[in-house]
PDB file with one MODEL, atoms N, CA, C and O in Angstrom:
MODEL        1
ATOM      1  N   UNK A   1      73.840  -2.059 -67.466  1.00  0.00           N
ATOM      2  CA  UNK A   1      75.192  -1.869 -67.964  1.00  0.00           C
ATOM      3  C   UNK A   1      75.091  -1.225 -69.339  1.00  0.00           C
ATOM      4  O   UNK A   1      74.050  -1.464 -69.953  1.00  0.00           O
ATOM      5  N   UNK A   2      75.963  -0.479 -69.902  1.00  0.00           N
ATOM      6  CA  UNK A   2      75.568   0.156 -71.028  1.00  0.00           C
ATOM      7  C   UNK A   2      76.319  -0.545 -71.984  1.00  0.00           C
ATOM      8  O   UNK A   2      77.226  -1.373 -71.899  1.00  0.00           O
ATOM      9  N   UNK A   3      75.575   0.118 -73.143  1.00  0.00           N
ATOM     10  CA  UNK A   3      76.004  -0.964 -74.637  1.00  0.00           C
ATOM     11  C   UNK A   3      77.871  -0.553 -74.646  1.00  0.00           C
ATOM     12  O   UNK A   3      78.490  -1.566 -74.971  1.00  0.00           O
ATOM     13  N   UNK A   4      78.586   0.361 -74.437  1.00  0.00           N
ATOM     14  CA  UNK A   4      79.878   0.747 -74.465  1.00  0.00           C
ATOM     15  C   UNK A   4      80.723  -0.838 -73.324  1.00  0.00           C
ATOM     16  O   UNK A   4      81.375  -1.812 -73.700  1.00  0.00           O
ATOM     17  N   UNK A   5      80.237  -0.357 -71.789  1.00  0.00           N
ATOM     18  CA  UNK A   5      80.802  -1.964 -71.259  1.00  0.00           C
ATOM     19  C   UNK A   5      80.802  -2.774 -71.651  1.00  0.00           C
ATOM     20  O   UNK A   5      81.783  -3.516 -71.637  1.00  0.00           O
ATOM     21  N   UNK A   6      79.430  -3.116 -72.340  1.00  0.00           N
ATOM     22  CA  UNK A   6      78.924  -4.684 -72.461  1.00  0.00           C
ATOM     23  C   UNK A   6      80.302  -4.840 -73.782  1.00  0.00           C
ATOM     24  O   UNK A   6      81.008  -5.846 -73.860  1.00  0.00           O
ATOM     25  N   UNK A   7      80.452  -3.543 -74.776  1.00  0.00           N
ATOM     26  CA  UNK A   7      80.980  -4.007 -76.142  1.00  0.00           C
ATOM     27  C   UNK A   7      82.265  -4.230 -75.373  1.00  0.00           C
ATOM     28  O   UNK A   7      82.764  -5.309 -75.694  1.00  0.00           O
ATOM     29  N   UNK A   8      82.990  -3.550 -74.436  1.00  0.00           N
ATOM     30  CA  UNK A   8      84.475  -3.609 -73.546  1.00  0.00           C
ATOM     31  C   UNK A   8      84.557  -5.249 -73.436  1.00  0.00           C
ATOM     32  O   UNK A   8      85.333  -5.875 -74.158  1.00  0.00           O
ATOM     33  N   UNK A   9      83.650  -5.936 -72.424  1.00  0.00           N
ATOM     34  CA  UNK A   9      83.671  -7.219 -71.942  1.00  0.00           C
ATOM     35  C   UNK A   9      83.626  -8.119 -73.141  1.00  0.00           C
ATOM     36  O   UNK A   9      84.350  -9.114 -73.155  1.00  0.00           O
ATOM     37  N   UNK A  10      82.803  -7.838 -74.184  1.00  0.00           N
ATOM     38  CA  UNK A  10      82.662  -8.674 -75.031  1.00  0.00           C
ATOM     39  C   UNK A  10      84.566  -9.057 -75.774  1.00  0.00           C
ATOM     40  O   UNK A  10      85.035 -10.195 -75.809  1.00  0.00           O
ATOM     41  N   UNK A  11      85.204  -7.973 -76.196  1.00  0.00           N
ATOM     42  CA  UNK A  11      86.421  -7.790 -76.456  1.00  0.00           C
ATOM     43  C   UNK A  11      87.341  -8.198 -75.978  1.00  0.00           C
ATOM     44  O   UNK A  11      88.266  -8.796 -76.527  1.00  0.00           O
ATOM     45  N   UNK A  12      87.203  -7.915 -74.829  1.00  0.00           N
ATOM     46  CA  UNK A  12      88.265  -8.782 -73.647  1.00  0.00           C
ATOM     47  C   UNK A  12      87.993 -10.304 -74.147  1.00  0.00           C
ATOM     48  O   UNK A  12      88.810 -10.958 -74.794  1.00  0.00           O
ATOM     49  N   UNK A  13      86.354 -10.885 -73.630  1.00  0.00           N
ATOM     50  CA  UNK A  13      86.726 -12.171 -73.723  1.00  0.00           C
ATOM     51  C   UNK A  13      86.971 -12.637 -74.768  1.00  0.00           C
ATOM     52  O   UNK A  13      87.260 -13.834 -74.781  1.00  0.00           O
ATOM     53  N   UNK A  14      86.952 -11.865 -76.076  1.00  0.00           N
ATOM     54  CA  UNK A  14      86.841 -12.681 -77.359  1.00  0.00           C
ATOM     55  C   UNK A  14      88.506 -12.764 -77.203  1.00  0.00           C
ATOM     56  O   UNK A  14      88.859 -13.938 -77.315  1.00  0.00           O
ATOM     57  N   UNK A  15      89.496 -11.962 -77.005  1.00  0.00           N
ATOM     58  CA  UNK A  15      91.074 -11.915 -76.652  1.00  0.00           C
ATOM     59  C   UNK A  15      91.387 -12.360 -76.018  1.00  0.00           C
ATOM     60  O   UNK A  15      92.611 -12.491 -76.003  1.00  0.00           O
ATOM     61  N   UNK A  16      90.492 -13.063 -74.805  1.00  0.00           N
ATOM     62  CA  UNK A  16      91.291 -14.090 -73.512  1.00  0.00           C
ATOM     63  C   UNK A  16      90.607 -15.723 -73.662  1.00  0.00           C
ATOM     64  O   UNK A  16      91.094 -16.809 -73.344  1.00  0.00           O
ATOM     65  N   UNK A  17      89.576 -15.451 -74.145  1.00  0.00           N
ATOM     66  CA  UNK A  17      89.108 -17.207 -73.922  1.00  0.00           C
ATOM     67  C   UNK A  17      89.361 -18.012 -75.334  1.00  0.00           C
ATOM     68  O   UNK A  17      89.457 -17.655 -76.508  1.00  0.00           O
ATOM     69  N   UNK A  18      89.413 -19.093 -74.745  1.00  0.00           N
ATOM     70  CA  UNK A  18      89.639 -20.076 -76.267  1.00  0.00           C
ATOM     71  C   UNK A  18      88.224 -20.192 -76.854  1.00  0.00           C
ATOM     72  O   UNK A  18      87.271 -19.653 -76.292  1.00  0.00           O
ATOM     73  N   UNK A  19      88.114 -20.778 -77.793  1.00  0.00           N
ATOM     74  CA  UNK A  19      86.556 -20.980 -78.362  1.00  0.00           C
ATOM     75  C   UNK A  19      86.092 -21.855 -77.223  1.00  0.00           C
ATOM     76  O   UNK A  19      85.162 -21.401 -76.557  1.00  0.00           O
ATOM     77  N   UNK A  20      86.761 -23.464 -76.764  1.00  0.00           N
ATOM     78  CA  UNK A  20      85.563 -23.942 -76.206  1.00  0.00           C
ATOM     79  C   UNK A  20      85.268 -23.303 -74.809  1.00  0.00           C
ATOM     80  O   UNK A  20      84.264 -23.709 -74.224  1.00  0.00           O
ATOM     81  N   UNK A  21      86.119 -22.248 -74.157  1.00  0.00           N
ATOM     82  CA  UNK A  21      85.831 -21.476 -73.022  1.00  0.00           C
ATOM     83  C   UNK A  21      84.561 -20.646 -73.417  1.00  0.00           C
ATOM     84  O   UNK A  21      83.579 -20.861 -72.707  1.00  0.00           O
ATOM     85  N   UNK A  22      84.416 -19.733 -74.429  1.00  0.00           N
ATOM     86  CA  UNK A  22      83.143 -19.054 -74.812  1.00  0.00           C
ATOM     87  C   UNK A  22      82.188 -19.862 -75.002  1.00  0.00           C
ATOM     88  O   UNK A  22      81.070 -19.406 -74.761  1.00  0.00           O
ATOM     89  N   UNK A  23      82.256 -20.977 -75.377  1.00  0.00           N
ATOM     90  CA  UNK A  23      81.014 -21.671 -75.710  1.00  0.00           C
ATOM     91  C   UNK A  23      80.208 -22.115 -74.576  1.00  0.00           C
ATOM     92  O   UNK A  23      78.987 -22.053 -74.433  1.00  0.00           O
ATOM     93  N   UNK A  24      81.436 -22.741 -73.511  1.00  0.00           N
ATOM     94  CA  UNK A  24      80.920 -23.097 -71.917  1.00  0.00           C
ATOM     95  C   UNK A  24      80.462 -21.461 -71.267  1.00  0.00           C
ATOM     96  O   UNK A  24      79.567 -21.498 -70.423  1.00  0.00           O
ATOM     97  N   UNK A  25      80.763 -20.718 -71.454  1.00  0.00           N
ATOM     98  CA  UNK A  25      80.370 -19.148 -71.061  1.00  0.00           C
ATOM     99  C   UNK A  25      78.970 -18.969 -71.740  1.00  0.00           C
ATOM    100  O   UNK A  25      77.998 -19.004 -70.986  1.00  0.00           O
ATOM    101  N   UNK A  26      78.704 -18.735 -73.417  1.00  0.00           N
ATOM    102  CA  UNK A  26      77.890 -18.801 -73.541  1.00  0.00           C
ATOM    103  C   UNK A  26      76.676 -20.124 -73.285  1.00  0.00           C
ATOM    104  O   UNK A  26      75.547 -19.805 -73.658  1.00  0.00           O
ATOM    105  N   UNK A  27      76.771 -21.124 -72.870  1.00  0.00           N
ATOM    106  CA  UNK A  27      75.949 -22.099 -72.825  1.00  0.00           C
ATOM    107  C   UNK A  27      75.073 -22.005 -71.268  1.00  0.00           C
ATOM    108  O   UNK A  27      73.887 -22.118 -70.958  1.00  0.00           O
ATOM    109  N   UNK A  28      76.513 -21.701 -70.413  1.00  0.00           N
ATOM    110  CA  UNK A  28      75.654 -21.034 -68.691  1.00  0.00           C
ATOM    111  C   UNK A  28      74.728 -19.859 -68.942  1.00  0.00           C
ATOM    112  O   UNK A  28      73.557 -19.770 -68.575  1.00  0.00           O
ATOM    113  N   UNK A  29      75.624 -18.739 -69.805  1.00  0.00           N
ATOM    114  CA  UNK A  29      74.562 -17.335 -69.492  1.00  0.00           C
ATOM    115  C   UNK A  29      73.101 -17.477 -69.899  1.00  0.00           C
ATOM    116  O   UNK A  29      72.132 -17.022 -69.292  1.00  0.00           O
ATOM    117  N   UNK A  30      73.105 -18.384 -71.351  1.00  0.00           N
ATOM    118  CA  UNK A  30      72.148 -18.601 -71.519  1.00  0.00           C
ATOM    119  C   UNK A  30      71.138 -19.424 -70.871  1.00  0.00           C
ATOM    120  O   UNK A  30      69.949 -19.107 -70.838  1.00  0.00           O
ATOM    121  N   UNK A  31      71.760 -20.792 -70.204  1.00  0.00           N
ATOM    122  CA  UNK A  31      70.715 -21.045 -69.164  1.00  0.00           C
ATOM    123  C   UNK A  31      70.425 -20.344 -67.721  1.00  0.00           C
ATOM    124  O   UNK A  31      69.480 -20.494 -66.946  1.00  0.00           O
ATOM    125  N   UNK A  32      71.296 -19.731 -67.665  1.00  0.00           N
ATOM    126  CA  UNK A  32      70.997 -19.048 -66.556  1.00  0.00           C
ATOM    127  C   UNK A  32      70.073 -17.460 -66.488  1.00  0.00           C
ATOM    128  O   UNK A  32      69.767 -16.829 -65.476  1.00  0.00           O
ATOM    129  N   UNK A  33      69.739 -17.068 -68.159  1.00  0.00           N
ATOM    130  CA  UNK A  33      68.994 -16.483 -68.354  1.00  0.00           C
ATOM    131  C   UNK A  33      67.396 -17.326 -68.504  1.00  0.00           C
ATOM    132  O   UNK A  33      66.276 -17.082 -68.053  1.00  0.00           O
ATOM    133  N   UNK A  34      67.794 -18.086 -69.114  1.00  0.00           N
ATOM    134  CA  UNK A  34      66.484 -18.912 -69.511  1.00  0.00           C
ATOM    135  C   UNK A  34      65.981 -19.352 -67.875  1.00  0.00           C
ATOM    136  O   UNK A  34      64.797 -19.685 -67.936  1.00  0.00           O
ATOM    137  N   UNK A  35      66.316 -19.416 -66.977  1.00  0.00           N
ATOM    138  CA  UNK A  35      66.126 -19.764 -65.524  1.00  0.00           C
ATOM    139  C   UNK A  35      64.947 -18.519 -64.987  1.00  0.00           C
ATOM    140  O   UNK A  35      63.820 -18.542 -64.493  1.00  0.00           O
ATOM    141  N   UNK A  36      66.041 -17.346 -65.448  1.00  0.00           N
ATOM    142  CA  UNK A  36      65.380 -16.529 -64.711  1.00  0.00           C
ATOM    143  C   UNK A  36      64.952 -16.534 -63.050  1.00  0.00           C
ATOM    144  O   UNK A  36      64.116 -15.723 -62.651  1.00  0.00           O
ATOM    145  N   UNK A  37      65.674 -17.639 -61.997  1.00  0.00           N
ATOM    146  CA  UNK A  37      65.389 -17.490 -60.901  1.00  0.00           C
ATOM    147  C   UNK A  37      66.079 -16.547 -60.286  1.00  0.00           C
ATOM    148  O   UNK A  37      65.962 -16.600 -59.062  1.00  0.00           O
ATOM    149  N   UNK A  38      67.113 -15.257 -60.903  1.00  0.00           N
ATOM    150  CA  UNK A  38      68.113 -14.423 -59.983  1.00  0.00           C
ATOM    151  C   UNK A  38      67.500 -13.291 -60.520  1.00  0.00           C
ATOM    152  O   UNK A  38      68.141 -12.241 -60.514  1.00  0.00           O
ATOM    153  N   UNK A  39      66.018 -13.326 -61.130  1.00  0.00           N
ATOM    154  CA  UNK A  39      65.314 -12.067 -61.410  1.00  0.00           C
ATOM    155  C   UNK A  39      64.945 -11.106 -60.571  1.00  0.00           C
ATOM    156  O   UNK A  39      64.400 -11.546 -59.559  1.00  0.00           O
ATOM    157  N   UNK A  40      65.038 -10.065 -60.625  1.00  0.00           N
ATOM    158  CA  UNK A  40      64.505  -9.354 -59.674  1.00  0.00           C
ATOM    159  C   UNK A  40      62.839  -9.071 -59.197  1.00  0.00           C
ATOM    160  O   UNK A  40      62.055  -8.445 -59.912  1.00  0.00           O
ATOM    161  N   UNK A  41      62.585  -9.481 -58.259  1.00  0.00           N
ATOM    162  CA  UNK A  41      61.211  -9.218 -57.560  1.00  0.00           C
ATOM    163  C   UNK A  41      61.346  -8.252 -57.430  1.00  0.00           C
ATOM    164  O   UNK A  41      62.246  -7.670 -56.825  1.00  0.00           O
ATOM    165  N   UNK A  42      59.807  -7.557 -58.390  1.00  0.00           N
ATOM    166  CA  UNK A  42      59.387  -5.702 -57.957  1.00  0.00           C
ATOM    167  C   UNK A  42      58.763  -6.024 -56.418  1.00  0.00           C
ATOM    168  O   UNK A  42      58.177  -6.966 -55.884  1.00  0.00           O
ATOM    169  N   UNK A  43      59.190  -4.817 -56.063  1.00  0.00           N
ATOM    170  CA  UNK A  43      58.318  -4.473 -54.667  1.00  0.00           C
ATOM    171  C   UNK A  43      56.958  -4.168 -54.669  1.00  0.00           C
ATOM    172  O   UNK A  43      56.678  -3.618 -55.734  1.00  0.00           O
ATOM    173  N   UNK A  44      55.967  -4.290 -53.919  1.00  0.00           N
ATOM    174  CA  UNK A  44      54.844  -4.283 -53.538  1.00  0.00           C
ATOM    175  C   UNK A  44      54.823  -2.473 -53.341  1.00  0.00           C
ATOM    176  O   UNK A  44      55.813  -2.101 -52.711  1.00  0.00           O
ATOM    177  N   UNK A  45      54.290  -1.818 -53.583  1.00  0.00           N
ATOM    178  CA  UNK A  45      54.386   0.142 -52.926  1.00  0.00           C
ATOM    179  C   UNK A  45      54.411   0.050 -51.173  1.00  0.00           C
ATOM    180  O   UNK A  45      54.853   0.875 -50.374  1.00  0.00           O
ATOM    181  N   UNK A  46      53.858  -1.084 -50.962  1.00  0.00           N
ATOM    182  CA  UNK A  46      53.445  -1.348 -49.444  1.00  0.00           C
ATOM    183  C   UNK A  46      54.413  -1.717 -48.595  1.00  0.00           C
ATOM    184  O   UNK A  46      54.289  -1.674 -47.371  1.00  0.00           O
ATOM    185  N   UNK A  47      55.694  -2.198 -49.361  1.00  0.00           N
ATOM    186  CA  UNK A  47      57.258  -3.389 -48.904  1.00  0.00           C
ATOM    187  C   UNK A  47      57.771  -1.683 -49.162  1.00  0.00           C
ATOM    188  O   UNK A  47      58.075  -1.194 -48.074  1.00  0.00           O
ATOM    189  N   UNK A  48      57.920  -0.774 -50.222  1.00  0.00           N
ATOM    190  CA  UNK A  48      58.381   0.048 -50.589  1.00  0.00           C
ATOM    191  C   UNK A  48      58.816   1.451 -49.532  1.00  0.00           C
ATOM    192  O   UNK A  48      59.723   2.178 -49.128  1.00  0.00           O
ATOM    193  N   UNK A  49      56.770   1.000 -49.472  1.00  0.00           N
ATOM    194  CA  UNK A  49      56.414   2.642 -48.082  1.00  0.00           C
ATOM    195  C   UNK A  49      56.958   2.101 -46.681  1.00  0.00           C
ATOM    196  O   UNK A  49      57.112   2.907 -45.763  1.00  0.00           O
ATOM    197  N   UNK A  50      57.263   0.696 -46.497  1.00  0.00           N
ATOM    198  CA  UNK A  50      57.667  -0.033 -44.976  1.00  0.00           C
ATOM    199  C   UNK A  50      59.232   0.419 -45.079  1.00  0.00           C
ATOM    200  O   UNK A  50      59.990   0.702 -44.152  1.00  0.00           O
ATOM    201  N   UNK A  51      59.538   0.402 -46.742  1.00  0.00           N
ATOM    202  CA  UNK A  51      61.313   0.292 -46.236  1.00  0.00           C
ATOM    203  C   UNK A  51      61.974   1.878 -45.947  1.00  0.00           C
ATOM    204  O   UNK A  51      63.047   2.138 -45.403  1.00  0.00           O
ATOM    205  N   UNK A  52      61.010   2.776 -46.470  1.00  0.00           N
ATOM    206  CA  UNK A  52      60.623   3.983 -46.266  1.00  0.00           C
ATOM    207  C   UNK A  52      60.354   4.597 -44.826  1.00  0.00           C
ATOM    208  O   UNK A  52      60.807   5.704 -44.535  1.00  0.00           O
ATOM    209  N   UNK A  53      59.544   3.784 -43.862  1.00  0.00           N
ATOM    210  CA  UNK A  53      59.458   4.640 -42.770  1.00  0.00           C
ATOM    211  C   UNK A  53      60.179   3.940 -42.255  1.00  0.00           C
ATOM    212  O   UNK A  53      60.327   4.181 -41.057  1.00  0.00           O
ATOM    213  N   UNK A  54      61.087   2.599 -42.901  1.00  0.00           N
ATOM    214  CA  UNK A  54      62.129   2.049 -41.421  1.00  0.00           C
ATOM    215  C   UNK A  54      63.535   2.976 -41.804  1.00  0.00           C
ATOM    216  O   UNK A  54      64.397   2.911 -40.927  1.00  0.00           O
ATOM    217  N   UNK A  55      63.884   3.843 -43.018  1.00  0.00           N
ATOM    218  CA  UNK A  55      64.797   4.526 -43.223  1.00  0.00           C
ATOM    219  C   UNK A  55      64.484   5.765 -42.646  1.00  0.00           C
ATOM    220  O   UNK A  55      65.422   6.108 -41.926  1.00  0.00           O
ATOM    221  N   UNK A  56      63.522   6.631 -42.648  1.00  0.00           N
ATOM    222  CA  UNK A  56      63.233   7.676 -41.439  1.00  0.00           C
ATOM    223  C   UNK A  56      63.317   7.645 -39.696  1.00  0.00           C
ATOM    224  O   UNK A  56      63.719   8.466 -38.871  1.00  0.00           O
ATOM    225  N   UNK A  57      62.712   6.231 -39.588  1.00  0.00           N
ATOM    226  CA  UNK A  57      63.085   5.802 -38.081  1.00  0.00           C
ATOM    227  C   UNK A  57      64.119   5.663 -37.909  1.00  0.00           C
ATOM    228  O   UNK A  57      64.490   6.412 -37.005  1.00  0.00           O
ATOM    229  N   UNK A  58      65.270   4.777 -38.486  1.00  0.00           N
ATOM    230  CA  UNK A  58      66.743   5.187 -38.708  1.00  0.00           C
ATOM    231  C   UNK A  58      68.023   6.176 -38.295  1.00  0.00           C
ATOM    232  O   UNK A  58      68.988   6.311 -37.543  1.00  0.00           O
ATOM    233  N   UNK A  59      66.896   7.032 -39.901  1.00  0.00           N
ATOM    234  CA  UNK A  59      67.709   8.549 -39.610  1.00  0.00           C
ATOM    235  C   UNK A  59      67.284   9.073 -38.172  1.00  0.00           C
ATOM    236  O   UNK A  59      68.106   9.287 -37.280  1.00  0.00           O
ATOM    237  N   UNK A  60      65.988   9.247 -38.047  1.00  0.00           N
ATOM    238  CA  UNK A  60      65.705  10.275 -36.286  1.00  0.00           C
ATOM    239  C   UNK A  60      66.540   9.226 -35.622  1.00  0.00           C
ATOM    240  O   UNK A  60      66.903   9.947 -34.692  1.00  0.00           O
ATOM    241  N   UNK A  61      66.986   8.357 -35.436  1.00  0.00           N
ATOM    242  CA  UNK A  61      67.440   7.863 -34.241  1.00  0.00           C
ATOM    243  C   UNK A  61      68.739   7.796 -34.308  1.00  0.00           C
ATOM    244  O   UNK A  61      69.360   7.157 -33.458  1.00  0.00           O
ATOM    245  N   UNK A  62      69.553   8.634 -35.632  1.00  0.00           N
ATOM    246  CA  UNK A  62      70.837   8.488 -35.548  1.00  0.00           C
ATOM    247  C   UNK A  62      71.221   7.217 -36.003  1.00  0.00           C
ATOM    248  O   UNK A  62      72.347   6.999 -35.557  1.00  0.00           O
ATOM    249  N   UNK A  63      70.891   6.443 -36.558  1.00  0.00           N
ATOM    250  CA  UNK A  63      71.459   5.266 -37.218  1.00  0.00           C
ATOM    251  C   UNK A  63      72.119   5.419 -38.557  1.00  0.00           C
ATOM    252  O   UNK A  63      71.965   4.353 -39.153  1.00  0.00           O
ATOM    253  N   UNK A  64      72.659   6.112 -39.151  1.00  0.00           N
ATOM    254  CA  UNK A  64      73.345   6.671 -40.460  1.00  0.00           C
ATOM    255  C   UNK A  64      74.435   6.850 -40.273  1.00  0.00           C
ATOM    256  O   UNK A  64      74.959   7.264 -39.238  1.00  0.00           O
ATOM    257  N   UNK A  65      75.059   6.477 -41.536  1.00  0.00           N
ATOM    258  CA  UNK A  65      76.687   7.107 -42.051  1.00  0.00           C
ATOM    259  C   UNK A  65      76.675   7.926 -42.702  1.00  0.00           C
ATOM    260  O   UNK A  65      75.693   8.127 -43.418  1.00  0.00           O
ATOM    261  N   UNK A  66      77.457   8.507 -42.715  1.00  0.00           N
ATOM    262  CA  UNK A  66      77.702   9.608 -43.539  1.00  0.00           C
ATOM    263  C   UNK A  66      78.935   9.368 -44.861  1.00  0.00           C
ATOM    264  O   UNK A  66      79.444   8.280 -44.592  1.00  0.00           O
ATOM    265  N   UNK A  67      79.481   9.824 -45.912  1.00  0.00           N
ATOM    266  CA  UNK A  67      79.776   9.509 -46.073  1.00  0.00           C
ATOM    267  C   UNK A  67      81.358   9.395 -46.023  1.00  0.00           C
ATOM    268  O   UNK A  67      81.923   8.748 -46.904  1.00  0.00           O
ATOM    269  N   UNK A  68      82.074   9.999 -45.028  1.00  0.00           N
ATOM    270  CA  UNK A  68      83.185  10.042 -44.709  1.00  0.00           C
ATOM    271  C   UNK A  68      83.256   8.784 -43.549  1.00  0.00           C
ATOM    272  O   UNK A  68      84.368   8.316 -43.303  1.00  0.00           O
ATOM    273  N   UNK A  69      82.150   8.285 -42.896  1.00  0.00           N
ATOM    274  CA  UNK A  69      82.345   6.713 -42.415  1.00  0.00           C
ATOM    275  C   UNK A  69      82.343   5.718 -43.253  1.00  0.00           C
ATOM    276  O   UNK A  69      83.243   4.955 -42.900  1.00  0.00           O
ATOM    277  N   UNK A  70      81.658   5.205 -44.439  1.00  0.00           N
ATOM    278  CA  UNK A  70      81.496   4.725 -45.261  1.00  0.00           C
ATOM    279  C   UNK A  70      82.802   4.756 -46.209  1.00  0.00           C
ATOM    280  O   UNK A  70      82.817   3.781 -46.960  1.00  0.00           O
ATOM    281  N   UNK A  71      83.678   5.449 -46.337  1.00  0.00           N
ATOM    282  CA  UNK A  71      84.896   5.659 -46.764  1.00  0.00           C
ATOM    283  C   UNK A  71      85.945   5.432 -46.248  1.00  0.00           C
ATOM    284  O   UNK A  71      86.722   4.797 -46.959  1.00  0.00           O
ATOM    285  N   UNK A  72      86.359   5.753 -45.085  1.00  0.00           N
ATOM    286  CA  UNK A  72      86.594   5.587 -43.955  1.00  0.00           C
ATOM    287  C   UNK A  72      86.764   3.421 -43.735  1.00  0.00           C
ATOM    288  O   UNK A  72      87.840   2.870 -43.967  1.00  0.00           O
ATOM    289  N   UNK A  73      85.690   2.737 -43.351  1.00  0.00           N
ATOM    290  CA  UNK A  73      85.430   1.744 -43.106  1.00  0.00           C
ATOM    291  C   UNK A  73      85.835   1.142 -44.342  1.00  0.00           C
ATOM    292  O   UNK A  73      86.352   0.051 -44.101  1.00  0.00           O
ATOM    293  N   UNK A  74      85.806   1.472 -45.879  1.00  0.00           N
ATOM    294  CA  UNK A  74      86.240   0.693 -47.317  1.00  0.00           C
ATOM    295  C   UNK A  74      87.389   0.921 -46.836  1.00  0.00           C
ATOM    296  O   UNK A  74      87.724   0.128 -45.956  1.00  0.00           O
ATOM    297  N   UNK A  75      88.180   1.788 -47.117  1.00  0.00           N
ATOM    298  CA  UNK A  75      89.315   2.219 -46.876  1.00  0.00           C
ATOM    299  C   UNK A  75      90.114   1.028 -45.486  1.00  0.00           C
ATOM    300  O   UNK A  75      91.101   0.382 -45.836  1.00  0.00           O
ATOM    301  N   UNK A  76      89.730   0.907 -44.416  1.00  0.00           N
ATOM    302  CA  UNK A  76      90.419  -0.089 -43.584  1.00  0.00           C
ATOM    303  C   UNK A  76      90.410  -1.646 -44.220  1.00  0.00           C
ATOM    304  O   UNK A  76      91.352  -2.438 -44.238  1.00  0.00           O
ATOM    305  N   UNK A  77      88.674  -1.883 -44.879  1.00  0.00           N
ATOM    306  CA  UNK A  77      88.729  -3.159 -45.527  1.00  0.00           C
ATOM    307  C   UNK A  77      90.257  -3.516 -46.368  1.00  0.00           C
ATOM    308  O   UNK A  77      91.216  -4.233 -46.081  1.00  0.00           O
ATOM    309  N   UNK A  78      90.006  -2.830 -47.266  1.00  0.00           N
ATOM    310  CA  UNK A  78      90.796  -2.389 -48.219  1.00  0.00           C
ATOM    311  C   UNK A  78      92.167  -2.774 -47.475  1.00  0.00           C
ATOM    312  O   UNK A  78      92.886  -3.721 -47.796  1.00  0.00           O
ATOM    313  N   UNK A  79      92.328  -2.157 -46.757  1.00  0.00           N
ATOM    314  CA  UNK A  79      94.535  -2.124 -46.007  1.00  0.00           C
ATOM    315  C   UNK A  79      94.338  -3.762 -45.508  1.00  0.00           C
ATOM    316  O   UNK A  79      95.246  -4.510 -45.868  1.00  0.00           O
ATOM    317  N   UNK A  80      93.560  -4.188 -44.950  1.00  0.00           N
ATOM    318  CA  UNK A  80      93.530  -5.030 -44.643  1.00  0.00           C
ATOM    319  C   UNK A  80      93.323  -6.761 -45.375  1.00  0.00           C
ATOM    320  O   UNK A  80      93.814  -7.845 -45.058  1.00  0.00           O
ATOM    321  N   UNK A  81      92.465  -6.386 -46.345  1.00  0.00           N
ATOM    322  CA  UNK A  81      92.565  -7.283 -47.878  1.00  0.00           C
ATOM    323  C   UNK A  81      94.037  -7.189 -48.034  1.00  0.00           C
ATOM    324  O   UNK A  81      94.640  -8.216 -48.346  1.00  0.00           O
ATOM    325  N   UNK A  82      94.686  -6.087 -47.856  1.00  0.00           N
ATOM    326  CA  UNK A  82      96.276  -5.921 -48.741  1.00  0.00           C
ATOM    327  C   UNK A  82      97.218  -6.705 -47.465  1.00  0.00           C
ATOM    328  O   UNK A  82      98.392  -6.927 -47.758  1.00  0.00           O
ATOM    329  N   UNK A  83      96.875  -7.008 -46.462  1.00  0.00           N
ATOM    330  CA  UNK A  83      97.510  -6.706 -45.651  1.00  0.00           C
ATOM    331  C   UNK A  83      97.511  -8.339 -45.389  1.00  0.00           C
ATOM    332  O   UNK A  83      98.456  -8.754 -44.718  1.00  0.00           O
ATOM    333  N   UNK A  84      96.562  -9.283 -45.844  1.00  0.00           N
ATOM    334  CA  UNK A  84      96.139 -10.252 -45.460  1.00  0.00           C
ATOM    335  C   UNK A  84      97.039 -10.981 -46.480  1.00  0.00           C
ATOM    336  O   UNK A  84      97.917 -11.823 -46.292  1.00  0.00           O
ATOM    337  N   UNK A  85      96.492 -10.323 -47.807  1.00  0.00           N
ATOM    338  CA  UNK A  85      97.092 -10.678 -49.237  1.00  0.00           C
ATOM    339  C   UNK A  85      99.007 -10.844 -49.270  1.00  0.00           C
ATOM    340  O   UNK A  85      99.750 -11.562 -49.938  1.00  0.00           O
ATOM    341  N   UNK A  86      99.211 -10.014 -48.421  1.00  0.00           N
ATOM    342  CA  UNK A  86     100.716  -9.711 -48.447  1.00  0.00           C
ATOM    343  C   UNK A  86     101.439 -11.205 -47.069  1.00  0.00           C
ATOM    344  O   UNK A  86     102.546 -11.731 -46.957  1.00  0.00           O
ATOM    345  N   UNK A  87     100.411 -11.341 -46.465  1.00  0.00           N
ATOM    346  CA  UNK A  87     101.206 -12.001 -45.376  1.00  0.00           C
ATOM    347  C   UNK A  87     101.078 -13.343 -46.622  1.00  0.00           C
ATOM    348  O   UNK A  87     102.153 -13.618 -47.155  1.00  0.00           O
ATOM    349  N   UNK A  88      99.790 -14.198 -47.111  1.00  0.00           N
ATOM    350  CA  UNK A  88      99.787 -15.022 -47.716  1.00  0.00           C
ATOM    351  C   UNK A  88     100.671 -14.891 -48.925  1.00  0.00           C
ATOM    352  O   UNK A  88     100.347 -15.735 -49.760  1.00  0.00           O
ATOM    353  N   UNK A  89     101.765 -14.063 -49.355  1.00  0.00           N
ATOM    354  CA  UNK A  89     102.769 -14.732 -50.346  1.00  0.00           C
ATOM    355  C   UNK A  89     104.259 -15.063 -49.409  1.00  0.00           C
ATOM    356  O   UNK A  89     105.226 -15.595 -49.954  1.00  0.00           O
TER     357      UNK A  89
ENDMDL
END
């Protein structure tokens, strides 16, 4: 995320939360940094080159979107979130 968002978010919450809301905000991020269990695992080159020839086997076999399906398919989510949203008021 770049230093411009991060300064956006920071702003917002300093304008929406009370102090003891930031403090419970800052007290999770920080343990939940200090955790470090939602770190990301690097790949092996070997997990890398596997996910590699299962995306070529894929493509030859026609298993791809393009991206007018992929748009397409958000796009119905989407009417339908609204659509769901609208019956529940």
């Amino acid at each position: 995320m770049s230093e411009a968002t991060l300064n956006n978010l920071l702003e917002y919450l300093y304008d929406t939360l009370t102090p003891s809301n930031m403090l419970w905000v800052a007290e999770h991020l920080t343990e939940h940094a200090r955790n470090g269990k939602d770190a990301l695992k690097p790949y092996t080159i070997e997990e890398i080159n596997a996910r590699i020839d299962q995306s070529e086997r894929d493509s030859a076999e026609g298993k791809v979107y393009d991206f007018d399906d992929v748009m397409r398919e958000l796009e119905e989510e989407f009417a339908l979130e609204e659509l769901e949203m609208a019956e529940a008021v």
